[in-house]
C-alpha positions in Angstrom: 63.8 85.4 90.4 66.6 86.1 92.9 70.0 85.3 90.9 72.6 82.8 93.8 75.6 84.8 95.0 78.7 83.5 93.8 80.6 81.8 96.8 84.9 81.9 97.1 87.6 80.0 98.5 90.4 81.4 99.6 92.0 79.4 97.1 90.6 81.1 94.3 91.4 84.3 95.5 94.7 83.8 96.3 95.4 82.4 93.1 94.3 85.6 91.1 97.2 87.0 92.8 99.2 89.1 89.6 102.9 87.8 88.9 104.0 92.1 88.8 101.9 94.4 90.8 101.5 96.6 88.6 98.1 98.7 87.0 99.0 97.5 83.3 99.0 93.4 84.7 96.0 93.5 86.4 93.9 95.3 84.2 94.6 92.6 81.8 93.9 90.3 84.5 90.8 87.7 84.5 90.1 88.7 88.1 91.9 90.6 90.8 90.1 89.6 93.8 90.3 91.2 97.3 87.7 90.5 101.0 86.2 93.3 102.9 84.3 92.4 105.6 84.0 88.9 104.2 82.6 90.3 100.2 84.6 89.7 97.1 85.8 92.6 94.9 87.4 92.6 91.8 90.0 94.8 91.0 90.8 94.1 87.1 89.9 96.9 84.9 89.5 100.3 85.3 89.9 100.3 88.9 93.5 101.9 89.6 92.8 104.3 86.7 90.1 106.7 88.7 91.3 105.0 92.5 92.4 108.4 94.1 95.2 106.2 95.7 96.5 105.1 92.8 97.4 101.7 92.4 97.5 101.1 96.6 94.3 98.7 96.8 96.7 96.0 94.2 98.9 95.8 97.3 96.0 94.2 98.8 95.2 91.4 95.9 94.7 88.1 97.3 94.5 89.2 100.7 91.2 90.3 102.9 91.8 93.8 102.8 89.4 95.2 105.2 91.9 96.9 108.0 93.6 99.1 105.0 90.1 99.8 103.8 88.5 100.7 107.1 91.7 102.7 108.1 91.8 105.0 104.7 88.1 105.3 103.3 84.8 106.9 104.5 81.9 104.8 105.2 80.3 106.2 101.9 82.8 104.4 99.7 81.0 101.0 100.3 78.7 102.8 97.4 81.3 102.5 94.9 82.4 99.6 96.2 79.7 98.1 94.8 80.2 98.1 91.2 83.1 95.7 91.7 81.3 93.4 94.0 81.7 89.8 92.7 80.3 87.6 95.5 81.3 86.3 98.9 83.7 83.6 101.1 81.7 80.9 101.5 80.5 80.1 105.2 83.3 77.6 105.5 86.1 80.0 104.6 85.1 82.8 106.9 87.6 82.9 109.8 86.1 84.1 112.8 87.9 87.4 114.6 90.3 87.0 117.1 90.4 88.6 120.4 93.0 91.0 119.0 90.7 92.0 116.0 87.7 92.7 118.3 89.6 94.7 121.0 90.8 97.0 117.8 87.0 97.5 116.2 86.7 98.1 120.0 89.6 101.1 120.3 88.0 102.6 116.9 85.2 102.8 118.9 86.2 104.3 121.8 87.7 106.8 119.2 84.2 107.7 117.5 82.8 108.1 121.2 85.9 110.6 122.4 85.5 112.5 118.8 89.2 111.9 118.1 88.9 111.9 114.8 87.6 115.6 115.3 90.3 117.7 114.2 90.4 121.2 116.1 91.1 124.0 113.6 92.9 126.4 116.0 95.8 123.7 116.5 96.0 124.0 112.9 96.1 127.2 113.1 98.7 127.9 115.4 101.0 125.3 113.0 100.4 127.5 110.3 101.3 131.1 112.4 104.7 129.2 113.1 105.2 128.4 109.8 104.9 131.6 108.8 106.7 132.8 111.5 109.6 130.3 110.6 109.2 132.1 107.1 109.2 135.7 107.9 112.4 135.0 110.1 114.2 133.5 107.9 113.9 136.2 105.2 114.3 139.0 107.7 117.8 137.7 108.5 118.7 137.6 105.1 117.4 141.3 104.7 119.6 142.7 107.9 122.3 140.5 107.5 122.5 139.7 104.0 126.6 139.7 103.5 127.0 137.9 106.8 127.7 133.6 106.3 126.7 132.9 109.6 123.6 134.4 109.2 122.9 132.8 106.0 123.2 129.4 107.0 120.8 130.0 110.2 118.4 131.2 107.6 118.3 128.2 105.6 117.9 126.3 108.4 114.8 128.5 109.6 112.9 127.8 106.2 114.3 124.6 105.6 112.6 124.3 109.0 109.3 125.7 108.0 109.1 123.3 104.0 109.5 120.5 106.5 106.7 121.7 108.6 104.6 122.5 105.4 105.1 119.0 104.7 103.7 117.5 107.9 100.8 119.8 107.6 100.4 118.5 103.9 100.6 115.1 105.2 97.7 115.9 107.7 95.5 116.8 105.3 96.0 114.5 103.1 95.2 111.9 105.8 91.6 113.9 106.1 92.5 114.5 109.6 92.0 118.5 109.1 89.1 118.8 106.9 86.2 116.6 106.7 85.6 117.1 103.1 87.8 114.2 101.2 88.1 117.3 97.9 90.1 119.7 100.2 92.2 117.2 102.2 92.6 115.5 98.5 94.1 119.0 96.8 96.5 119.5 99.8 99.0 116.6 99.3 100.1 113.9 97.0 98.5 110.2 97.3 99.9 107.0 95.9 103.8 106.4 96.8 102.7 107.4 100.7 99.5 105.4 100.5 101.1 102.3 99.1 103.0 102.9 102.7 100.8 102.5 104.5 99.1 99.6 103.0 101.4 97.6 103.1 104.9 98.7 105.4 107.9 97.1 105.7 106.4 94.7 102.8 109.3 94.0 100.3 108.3 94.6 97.0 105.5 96.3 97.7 106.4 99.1 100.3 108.0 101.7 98.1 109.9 103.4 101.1 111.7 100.5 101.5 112.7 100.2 97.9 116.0 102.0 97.9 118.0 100.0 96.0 120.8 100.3 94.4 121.4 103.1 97.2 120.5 101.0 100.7 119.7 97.7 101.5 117.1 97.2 104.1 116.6 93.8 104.2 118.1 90.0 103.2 115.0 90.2 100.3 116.8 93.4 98.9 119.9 91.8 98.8 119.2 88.7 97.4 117.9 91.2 94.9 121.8 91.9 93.2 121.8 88.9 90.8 118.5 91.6 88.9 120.4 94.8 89.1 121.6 96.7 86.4 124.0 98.8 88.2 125.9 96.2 90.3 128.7 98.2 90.5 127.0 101.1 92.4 124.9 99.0 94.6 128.5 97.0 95.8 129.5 100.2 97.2 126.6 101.9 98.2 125.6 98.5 100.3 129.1 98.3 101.4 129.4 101.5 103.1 126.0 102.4 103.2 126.3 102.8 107.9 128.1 105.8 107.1 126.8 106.9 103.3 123.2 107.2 105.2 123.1 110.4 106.5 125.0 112.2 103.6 122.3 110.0 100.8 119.3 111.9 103.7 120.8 115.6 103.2 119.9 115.1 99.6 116.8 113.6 99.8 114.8 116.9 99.3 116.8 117.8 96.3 115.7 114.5 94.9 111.5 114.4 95.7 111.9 118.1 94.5 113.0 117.4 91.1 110.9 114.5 91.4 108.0 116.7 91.4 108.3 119.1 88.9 109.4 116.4 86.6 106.3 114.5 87.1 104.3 117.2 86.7 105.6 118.6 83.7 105.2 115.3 82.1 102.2 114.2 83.1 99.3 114.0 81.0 96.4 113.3 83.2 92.8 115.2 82.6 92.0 114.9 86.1 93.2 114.1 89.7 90.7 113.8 92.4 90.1 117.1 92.5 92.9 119.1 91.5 93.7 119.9 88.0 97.5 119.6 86.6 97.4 123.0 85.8 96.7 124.2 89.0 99.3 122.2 90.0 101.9 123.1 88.0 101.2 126.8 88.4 101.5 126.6 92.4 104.8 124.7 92.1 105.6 127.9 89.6 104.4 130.4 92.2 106.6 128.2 95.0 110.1 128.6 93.1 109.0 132.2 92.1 108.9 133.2 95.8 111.6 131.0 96.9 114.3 131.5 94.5 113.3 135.4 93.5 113.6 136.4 97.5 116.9 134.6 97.6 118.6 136.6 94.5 116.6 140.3 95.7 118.2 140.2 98.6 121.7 138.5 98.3 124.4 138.6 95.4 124.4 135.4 93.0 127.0 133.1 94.7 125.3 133.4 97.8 121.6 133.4 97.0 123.0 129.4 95.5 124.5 128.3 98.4 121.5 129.6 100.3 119.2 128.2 98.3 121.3 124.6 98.0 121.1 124.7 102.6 117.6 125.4 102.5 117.3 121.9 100.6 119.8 120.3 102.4 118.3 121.5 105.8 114.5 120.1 105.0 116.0 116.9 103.6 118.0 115.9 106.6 114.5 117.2 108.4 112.7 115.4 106.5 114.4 112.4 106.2 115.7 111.5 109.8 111.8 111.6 110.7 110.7 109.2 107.9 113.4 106.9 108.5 112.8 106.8 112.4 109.5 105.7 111.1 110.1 102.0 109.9 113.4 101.6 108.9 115.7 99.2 110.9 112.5 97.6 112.4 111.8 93.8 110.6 111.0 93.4 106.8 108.7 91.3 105.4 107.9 89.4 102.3 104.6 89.4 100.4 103.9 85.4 101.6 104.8 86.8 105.6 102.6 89.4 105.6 99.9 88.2 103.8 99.8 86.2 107.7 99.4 89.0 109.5 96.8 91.4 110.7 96.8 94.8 108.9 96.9 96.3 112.6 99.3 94.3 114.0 101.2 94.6 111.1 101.5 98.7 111.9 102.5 97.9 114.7 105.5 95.3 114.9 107.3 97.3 111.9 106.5 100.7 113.2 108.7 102.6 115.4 107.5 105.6 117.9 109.8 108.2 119.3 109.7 109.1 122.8 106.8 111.9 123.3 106.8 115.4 124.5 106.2 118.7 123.3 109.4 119.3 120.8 108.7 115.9 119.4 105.5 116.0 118.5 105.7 119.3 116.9 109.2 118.3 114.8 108.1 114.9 113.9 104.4 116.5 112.9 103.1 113.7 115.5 105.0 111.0 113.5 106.9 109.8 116.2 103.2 108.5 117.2 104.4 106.4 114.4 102.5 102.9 115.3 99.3 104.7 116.1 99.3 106.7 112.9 99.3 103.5 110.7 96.2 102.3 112.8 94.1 105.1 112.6 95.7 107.5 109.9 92.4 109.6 109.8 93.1 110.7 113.7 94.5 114.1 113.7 97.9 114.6 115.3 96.8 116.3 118.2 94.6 113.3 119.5 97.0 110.8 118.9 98.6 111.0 122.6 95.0 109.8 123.6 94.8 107.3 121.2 98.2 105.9 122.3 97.3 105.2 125.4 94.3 103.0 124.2 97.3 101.0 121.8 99.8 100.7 124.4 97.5 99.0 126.7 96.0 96.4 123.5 99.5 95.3 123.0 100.1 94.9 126.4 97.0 92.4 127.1 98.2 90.8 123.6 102.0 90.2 124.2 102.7 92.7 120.6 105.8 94.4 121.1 105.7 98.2 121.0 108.9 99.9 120.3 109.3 103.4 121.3 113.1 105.0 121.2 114.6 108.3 122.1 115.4 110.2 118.8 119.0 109.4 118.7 118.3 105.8 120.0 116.3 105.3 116.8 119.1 106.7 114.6 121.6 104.5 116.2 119.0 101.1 115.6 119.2 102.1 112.1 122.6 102.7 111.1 123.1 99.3 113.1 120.6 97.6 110.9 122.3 99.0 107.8 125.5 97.2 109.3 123.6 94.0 109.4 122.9 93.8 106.0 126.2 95.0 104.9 127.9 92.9 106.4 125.7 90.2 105.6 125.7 91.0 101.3 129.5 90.9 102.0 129.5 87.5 103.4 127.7 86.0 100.3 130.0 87.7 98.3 127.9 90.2 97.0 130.2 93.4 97.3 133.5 91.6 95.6 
C-alpha cells in the first residue's frame, strides 16, 4: 500500500513563516516549511541544534530555498535531508525556471566541466609562505629595532597585515574551497553569523552584517528601527555623524570580534561542533595570545609591547573592515517581503559590490573583491574566480542585471555617501533631535 504524498501551496508555506527568526520560535513551531528543488522540508525541531550553520537555513522559512542550498551543501546532504521531508508543491504551484535560472544551472556547469571548484594546493601554499613571511618580518623588526617608534608601528602593520590574511585563508576553507573534506574545511573557521550572510545579504533583519545599530544605519528599515531602541541617545549621534565616525568605528572592529571570541568561547557550553571540540578551541585561542602577546613583552619594554600590541589590532581591523564593507554595504537593502521576490542569484548579485581586479587586489581582498561571484558560487576557490567572472559578467549582460564593480577608493567613497543618505534622511524625520 503506497501512502499519497502530501501536496503544498505556497500559501501554506508562507504562512508557517515564524513572527522572530529565531532557533527557540521555531522549534516550538507547528511547521517551519522551506522548497528545494520543488520538495517540502520542515525545519521545526531539532534542526538548527546539529545544522553546522547554525540557525542560517530559518533565514530561508517560507521561501524556496534551493540557490542557498545548492550554493553551500554537497550533493550528499540530500541524505539528511530526508528526515525532514514533508511532501511536495503541488503541480499547479510549481513555477517553471526562467531564462535567467537556467543560464545559471548552466554557468555551474560549465564550472564542474573547467574543475573550478578544484582548489590547487600550491596557491595555498604560497598564501601561507607570505603569511609567514609577513610574520617573521614583523618580529625581526621588533628584535633589531626594538626602541625605535617608527619601526614599531611598521611592525604592527606587517602582522596586522598577515591576521588579516589568516583570516581570508580561514574564510577559504571554511567555504570548502581548499579541502574537499567538509571536517577540515569545518575546523578552520567559524560558521553561522558569515553563513547567515550569505543566505540572505543585504536582507534587513535577517543579514547580521547589516545589523549595526545603534552604531550605523544602513538603510530607511534601520531607521525606522529608533522608536525599539534602548539606547536612543547613542544611536542619535552615532547616526548623525556616522559619514565621518565610519572609519574610526572600522579601526576597532578587530578589537571587538576578538573579544567576541574568547568570550564566546569561554562561555559556551556546547559538547560538540561539527568537528571541532570547545576545548580544542579554546586552547588554540590560548596558544594564539601566548605567542602574540609573549613575543611582544620579550622583546620590547611594557609601554611599548601595549601600544604595539593595540596597532597590530587596529591595523587588521581597518584591514579587515574596509574589505567587508566594500563588500555590500552602500549597495540597496532589502526587506524580508522584497527579497523573498528575488532570485537567490540575482539577489548576490544586485547587492554585491566587486572591486576592480588585478594582482594586489585579489591578494588583499583574499579574492573578495570577486565579491558578486563569491556569493554565487562560494565553494569556488579564489584563484578560479577571475574565470568564473567572466561567465557572470556576460549572464548579466544578456539579462540587463546590473554588475557593479568600483576602484577601491571609489567603493569607500559610495559608502560614506550612503551613510550621508540615511543621516540625513533619520534627521529629516526628526530622529536625531
Amino acid at each position: 500500500m503506497t501512502v499519497e504524498t502530501r501536496q503544498y501551496t505556497w500559501e501554506e508555506i508562507k504562512a508557517s513563516v515564524p513572527k522572530k527568526y529565531t532557533s527557540e520560535e521555531v522549534r516550538s513551531s507547528k511547521g517551519a516549511l522551506i522548497v528545494i528543488r520543488n520538495k517540502v522540508y520542515d525545519l521545526s525541531g531539532d534542526f538548527s541544534s546539529w545544522h553546522p550553520g547554525g540557525s542560517v537555513a530559518l533565514t530561508q522559512i517560507g521561501m524556496d530555498a534551493t540557490g542557498p542550498f545548492e550554493g553551500f551543501h554537497d550533493p550528499k546532504t540530500f541524505l539528511t535531508l530526508k528526515k525532514y521531508y514533508v511532501g511536495d508543491l503541488a503541480p499547479d504551484q510549481i513555477h517553471p525556471p526562467t531564462e535567467f535560472e537556467n543560464d545559471v544551472q548552466q554557468i555551474r556547469q560549465n564550472i564542474l566541466k573547467m574543475k573550478l571548484y578544484d582548489s590547487d594546493k600550491l596557491y595555498y601554499l604560497r598564501i601561507l609562505s607570505i603569511i609567514f613571511a609577513l610574520i617573521g618580518t614583523s618580529y625581526g623588526i621588533l628584535y633589531l629595532l626594538p626602541n625605535n617608534i617608527l619601526a614599531i608601528v611598521v611592525s604592527s602593520a606587517l602582522l596586522g597585515l598577515a591576521f588579516q590574511q589568516s583570516g581570508w585563508l580561514a574564510h577559504d576553507c571554511c567555504h570548502h574551497q581548499v579541502f574537499k573534506n567538509r571536517d577540515l574545511g569545518n575546523m578552520a573557521g567559524w560558521k553561522q553569523k558569515h553563513c547567515t550572510h550569505h543566505a540572505a545579504p543585504n536582507v534587513h533583519a535577517h543579514d547580521p552584517d547589516i545589523n549595526t545599530m545603534p552604531f550605523l544605519a544602513w538603510s530607511e528599515y534601520a531607521i525606522e528601527g529608533f522608536a525599539d531602541l534602548s539606547d536612543k541617545d547613542v544611536a542619535k549621534f552615532m547616526v548623525k555623524y556616522q559619514p565621518i565616525l565610519i572609519f574610526p568605528l572600522l579601526s576597532i572592529a578587530r578589537l571587538s570580534w576578538a573579544l567576541h571570541s574568547i568570550l564566546w568561547n569561554a562561555t559556551s557550553k556546547r559538547i560538540l561542533e561539527f568537528p571541532s571540540l570547545p576545548t580544542v578551541e579554546r586552547v588554540l585561542i590560548g596558544i594564539h595570545y601566548v605567542w602574540y602577546l609573549g613575543g611582544a613583552f620579550l622583546l620590547l619594554s611594557p609601554v611599548n609591547a601595549i601600544v604595539w600590541a593595540v596597532l597590530v589590532q587596529v591595523f587588521c581591523g581597518i584591514f579587515l573592515s574596509t574589505v567587508f564593507s566594500l563588500n555590500h554595504n552602500g549597495r540597496p537593502v532589502y526587506s524580508i517581503e522584497q527579497a523573498s521576490t528575488k532570485n537567490f542569484y540575482e539577489l548576490a548579485i544586485v547587492t554585491g559590490r566587486n572591486v576592480t581586479p588585478g594582482v594586489f587586489n585579489d591578494w588583499f581582498t583574499g579574492g573578495l573583491n570577486y565579491q558578486m561571484e563569491h556569493h554565487m558560487f562560494p565553494t569556488v576557490p579564489r584563484h578560479n574566480l577571475p574565470k568564473t567572472s567572466k561567465m557572470v559578467q556576460e549572464l548579466c549582460k544578456k539579462h540587463n542585471v546590473p554588475y557593479h564593480t568600483t576602484g577601491y577608493i571609489d567603493g569607500l567613497k559610495e559608502i560614506v555617501d550612503r551613510l550621508s543618505v540615511i543621516a540625513k534622511s533619520a534627521e529629516k524625520q526628526g530622529l536625531l533631535q
